[in-house]
C-alpha positions in Angstrom: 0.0 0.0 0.0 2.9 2.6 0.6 4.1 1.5 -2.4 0.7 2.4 -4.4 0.8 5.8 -2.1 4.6 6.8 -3.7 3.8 5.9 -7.1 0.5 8.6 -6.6 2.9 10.8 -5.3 5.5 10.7 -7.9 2.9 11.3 -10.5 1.6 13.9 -9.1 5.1 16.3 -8.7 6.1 14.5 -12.3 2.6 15.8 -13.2 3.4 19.5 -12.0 6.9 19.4 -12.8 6.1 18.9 -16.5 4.3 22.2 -16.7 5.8 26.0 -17.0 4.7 26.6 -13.1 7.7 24.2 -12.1 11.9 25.2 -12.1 12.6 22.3 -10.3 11.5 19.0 -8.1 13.0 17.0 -5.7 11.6 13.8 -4.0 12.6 11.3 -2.0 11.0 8.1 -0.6 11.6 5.6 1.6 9.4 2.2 2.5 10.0 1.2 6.1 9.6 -2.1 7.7 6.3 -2.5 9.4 4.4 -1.1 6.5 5.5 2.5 7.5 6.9 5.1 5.1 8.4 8.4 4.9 8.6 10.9 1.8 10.4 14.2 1.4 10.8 16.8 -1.1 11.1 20.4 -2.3 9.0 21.9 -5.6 10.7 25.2 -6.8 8.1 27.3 -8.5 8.5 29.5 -11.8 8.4 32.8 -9.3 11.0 31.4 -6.8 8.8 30.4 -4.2 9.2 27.2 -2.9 7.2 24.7 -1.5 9.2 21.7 1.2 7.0 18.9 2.5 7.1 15.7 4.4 5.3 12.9 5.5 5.8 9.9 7.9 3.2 7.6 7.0 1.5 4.2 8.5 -0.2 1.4 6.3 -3.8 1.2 8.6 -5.9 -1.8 7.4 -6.5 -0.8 3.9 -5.5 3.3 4.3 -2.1 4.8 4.7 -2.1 7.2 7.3 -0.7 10.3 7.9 1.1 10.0 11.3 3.0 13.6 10.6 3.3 15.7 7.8 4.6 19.1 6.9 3.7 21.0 3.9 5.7 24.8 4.2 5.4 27.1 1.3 7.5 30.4 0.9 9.0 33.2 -0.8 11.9 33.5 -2.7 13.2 35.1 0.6 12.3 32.4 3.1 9.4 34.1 4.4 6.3 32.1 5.5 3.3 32.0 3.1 1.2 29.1 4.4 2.3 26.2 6.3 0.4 23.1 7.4 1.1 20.7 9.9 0.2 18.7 13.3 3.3 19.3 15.4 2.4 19.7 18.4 2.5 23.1 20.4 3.0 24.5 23.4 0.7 25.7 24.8 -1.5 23.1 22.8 -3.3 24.4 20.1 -7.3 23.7 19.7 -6.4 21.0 16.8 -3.4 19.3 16.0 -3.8 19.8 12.8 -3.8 23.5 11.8 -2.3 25.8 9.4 -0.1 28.3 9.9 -0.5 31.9 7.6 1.9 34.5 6.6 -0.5 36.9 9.1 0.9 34.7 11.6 -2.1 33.2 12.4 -2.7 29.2 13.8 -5.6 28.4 12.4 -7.5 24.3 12.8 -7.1 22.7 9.3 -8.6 19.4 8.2 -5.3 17.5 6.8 -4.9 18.2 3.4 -3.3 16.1 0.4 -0.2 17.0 -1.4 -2.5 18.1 -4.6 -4.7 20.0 -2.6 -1.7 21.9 -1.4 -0.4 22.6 -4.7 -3.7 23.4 -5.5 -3.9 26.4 -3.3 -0.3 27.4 -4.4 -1.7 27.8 -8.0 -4.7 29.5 -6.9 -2.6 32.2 -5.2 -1.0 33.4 -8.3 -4.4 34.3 -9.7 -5.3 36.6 -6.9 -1.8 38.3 -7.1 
């Protein structure tokens, strides 16, 4: 199943990387004994920005789960533009999972998919 989950994956950056949006991609994956997983990588976009994510993930049943997960987007100068994650805080936040804006804000956030990340990155550029 993390197999099947990688191979998703890996179509979906080769998918975005193949388009004028993209500069550069980098991805790695690693399958884990135990039916556990853990993926990195880095999309640079055509403005500079930059998104970096990660996931550890856990084969449940018939799911894969997200046990943590980290999807940062920036500028070109390292600022924060959106980042989502379920570290945990202190003090503890309302929701482990949450987003974090550029406002500064910690806001509760359902836990979004890679695509629905680059999604929103997309969507930003036509509002700018």
């Amino acid at each position: 199943m993390i197999e099947a989950y990688f191979t998703d994956i890996k179509g979906l950056v080769e998918k975005y990387a193949a388009t004028m949006l993209v500069l550069e991609t980098q991805l790695q994956l690693d399958s884990r004994r135990g039916g556990q997983g853990y993926l990195t990588g880095q999309i640079l976009f055509e403005d500079l920005s930059e998104l970096h994510f990660k996931e550890y993930l856990n084969e449940d049943g018939e799911t894969v789960e997200k046990l943590m997960y980290s999807y940062h987007y920036q500028t070109p100068s390292h600022q924060l533009i959106f980042r989502y994650d379920n570290a945990r805080h202190r003090p503890p936040l309302s929701s482990l999972e949450h987003k974090h804006t550029e406002l500064g804000e910690v806001v509760p956030s359902l836990v979004p998919t890679l695509e629905e990340v680059l999604l929103e990155v997309v969507k930003r550029w036509d509002h700018v």
